[in-house]
N, CA, C and O atoms as a GROMACS GRO file, in nm:
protein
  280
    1UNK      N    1   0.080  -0.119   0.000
    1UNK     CA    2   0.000   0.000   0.000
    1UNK      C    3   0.085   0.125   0.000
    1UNK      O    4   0.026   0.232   0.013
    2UNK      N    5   0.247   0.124  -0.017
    2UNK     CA    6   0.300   0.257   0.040
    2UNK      C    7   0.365   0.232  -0.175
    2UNK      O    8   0.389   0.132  -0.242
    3UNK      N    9   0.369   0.386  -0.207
    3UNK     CA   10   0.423   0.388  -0.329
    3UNK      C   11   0.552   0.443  -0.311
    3UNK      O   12   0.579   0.537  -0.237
    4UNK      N   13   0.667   0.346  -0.416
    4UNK     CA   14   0.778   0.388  -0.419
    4UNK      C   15   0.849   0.363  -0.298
    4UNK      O   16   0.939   0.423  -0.240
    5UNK      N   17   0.773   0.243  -0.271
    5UNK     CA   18   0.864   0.197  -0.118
    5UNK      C   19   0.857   0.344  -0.013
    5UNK      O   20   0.925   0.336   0.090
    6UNK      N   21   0.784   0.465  -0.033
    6UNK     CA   22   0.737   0.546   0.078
    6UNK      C   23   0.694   0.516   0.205
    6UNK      O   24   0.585   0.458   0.208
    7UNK      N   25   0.752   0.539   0.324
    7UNK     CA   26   0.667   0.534   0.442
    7UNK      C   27   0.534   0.555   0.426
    7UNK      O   28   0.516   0.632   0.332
    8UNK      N   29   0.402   0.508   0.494
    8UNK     CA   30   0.301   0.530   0.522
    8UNK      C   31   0.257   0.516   0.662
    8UNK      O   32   0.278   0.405   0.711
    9UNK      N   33   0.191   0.621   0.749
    9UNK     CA   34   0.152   0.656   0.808
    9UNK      C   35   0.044   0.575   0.861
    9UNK      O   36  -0.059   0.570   0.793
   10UNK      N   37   0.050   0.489   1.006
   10UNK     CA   38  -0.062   0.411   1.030
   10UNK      C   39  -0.204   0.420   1.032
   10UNK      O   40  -0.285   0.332   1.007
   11UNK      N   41  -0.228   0.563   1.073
   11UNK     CA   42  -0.368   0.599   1.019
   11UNK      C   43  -0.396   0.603   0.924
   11UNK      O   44  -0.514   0.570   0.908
   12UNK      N   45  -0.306   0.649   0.779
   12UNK     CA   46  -0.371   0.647   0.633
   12UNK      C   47  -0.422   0.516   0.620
   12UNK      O   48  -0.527   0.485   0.564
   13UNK      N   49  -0.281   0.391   0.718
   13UNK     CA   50  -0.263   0.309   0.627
   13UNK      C   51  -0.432   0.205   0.686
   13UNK      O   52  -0.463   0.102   0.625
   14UNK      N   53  -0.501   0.248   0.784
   14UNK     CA   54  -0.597   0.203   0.834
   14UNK      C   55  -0.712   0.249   0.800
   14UNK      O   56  -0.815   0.185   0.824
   15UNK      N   57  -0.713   0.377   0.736
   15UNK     CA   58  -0.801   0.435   0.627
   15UNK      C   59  -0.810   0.358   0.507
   15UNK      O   60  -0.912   0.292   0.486
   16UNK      N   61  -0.728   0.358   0.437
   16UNK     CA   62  -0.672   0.319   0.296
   16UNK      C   63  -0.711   0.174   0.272
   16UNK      O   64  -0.744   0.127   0.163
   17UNK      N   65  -0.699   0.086   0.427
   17UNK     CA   66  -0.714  -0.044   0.412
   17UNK      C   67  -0.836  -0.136   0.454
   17UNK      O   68  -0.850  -0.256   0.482
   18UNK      N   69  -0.944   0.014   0.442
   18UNK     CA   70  -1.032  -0.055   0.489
   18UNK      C   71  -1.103  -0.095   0.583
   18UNK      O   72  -1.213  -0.150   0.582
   19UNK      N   73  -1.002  -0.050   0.705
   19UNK     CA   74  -1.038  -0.132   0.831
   19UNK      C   75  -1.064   0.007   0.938
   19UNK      O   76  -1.148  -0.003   1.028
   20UNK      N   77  -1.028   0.065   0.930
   20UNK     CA   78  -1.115   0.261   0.991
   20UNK      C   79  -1.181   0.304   0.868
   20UNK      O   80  -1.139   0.315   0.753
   21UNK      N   81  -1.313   0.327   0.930
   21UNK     CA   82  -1.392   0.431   0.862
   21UNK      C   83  -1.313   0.548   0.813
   21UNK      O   84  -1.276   0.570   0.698
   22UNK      N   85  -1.296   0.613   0.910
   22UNK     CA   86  -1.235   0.781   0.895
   22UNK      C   87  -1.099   0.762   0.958
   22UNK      O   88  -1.035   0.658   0.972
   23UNK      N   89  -1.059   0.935   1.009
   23UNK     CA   90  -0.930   0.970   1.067
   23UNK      C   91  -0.965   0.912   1.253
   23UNK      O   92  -0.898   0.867   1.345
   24UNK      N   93  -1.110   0.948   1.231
   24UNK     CA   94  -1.160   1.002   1.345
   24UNK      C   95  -1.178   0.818   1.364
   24UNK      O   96  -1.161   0.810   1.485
   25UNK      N   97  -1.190   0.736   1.336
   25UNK     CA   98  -1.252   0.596   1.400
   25UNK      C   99  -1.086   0.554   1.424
   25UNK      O  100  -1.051   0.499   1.529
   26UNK      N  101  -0.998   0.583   1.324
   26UNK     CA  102  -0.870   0.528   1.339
   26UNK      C  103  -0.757   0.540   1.462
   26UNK      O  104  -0.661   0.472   1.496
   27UNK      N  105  -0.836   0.691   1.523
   27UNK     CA  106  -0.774   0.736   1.632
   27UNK      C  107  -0.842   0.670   1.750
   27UNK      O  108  -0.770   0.624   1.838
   28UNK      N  109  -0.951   0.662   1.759
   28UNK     CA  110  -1.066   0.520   1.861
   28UNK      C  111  -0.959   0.424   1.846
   28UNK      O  112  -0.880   0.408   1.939
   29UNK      N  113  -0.953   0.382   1.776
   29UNK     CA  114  -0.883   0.263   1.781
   29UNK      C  115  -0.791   0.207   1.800
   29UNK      O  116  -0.765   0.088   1.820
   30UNK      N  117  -0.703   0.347   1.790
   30UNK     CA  118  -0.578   0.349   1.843
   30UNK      C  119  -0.546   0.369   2.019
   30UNK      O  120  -0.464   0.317   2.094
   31UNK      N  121  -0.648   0.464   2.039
   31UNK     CA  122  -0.703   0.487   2.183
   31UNK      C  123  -0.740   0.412   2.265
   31UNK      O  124  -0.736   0.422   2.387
   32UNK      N  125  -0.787   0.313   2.186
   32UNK     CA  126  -0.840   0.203   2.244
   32UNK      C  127  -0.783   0.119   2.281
   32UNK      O  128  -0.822   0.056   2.380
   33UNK      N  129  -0.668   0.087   2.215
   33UNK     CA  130  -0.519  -0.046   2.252
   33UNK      C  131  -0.623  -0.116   2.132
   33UNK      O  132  -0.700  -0.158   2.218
   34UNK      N  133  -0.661  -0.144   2.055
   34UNK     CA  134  -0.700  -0.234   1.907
   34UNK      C  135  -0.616  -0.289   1.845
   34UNK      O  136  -0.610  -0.403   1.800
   35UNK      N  137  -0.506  -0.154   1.840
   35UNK     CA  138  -0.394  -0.239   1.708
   35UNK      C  139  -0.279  -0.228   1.775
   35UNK      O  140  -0.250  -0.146   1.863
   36UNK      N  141  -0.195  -0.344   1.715
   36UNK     CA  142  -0.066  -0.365   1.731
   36UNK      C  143   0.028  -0.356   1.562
   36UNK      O  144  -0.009  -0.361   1.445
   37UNK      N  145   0.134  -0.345   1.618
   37UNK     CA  146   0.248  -0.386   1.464
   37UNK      C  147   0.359  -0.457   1.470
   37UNK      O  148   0.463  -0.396   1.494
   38UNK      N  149   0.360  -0.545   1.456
   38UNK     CA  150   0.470  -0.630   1.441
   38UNK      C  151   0.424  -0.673   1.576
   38UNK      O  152   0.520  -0.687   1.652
   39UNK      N  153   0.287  -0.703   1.642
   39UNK     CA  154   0.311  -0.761   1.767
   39UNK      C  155   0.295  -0.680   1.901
   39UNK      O  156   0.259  -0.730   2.008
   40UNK      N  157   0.335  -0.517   1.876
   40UNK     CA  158   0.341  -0.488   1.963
   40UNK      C  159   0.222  -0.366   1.982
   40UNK      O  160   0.185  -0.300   1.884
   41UNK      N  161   0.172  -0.346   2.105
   41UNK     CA  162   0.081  -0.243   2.130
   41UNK      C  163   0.142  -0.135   2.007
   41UNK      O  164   0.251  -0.146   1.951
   42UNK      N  165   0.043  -0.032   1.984
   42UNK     CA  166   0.060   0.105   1.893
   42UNK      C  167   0.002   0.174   1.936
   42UNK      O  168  -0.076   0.115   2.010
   43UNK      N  169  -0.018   0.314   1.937
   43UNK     CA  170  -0.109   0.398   1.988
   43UNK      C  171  -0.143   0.535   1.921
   43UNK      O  172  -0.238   0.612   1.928
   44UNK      N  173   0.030   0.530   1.821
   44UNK     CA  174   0.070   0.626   1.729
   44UNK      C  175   0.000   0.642   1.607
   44UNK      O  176   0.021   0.553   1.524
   45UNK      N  177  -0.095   0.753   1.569
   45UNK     CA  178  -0.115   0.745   1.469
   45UNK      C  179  -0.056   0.772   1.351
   45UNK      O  180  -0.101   0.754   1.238
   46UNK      N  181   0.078   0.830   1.396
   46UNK     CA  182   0.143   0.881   1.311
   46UNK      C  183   0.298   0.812   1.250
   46UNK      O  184   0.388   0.840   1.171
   47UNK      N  185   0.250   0.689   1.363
   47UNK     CA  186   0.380   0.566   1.302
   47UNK      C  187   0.402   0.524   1.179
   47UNK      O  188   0.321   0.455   1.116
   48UNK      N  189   0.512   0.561   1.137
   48UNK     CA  190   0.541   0.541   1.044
   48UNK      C  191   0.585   0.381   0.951
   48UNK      O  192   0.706   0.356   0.944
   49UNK      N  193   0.515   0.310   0.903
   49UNK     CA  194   0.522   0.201   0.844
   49UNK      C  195   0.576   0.124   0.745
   49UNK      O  196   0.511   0.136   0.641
   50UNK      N  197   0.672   0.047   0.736
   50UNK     CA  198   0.763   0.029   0.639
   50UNK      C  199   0.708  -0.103   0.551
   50UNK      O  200   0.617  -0.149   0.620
   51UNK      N  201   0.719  -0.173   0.450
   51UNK     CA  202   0.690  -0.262   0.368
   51UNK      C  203   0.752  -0.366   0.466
   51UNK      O  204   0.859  -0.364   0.527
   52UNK      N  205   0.652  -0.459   0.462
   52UNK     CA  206   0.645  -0.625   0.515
   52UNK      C  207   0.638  -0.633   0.682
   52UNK      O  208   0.676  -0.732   0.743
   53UNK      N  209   0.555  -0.451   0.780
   53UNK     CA  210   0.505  -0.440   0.855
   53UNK      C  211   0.376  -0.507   0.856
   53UNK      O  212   0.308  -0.503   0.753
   54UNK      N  213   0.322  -0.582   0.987
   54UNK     CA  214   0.200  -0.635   1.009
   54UNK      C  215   0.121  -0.599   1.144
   54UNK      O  216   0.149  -0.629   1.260
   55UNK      N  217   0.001  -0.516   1.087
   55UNK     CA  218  -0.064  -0.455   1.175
   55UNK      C  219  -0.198  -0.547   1.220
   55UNK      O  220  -0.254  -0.615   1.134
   56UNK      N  221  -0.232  -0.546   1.322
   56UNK     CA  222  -0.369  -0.616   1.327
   56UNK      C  223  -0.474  -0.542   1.433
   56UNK      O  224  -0.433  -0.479   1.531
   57UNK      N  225  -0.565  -0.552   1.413
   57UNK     CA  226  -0.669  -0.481   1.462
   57UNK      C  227  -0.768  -0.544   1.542
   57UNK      O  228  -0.812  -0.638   1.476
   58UNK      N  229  -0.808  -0.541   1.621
   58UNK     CA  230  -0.901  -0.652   1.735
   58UNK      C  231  -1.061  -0.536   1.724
   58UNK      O  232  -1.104  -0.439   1.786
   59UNK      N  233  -1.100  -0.607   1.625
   59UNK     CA  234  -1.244  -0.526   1.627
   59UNK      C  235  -1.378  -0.613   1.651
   59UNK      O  236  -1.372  -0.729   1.609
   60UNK      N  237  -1.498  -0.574   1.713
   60UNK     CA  238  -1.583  -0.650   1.727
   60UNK      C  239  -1.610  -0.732   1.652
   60UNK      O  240  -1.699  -0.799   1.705
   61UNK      N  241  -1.581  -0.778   1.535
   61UNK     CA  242  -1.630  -0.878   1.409
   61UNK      C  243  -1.506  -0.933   1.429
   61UNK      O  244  -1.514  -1.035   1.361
   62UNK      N  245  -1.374  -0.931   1.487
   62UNK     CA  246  -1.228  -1.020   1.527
   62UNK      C  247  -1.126  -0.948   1.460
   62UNK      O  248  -1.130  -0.832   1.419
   63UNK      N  249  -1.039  -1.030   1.453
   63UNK     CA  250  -0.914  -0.968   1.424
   63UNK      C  251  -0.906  -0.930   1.303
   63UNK      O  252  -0.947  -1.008   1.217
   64UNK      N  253  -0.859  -0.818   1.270
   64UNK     CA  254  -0.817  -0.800   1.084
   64UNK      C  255  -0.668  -0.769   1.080
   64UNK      O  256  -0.631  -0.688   1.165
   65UNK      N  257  -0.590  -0.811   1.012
   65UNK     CA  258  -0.459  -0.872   0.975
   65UNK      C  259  -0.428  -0.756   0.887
   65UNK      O  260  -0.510  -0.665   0.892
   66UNK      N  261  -0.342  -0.744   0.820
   66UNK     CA  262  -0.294  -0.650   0.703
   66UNK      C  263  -0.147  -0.603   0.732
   66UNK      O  264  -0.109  -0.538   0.830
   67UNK      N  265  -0.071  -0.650   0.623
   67UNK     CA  266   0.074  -0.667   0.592
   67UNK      C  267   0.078  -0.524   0.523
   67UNK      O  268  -0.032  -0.478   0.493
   68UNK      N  269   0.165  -0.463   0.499
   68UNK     CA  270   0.201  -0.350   0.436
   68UNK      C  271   0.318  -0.400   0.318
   68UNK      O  272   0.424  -0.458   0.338
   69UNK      N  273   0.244  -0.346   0.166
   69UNK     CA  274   0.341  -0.384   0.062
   69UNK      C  275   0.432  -0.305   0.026
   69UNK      O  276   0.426  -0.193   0.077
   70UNK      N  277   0.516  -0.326  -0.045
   70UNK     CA  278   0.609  -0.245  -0.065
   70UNK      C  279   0.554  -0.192  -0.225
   70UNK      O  280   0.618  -0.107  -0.287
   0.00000   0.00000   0.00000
């Protein structure tokens, strides 16, 4: 999802992927302890994400997974 091997930003990249509605649900969710990357708590929305990062999301319908491509 990041072009030109670009960093992307965990909120875009939770926008972009589908899995936050908005800016505004992505930050809930982050607030919330929901997602991790690579495993570990996140909270940052502004973490920066590199290709073959794996974020996952613990949302009422379960977990959603999503690898970051290069």
């Amino acid at each position: 999802m990041t072009h030109d091997d670009e960093p992307i930003r965990l909120g875009q990249f939770l926008k972009l992927g589908g899995i936050a509605e908005t800016g505004g649900h992505a930050r809930a969710l982050l607030d919330d302890g929901a997602v991790t990357v690579n495993g570990e708590p996140e909270s940052r929305r502004g973490r920066q994400l590199r290709p073959g990062d794996v974020v996952e999301v613990d949302l009422p319908s379960g977990v959603q997974r999503a690898t970051v491509k290069g």
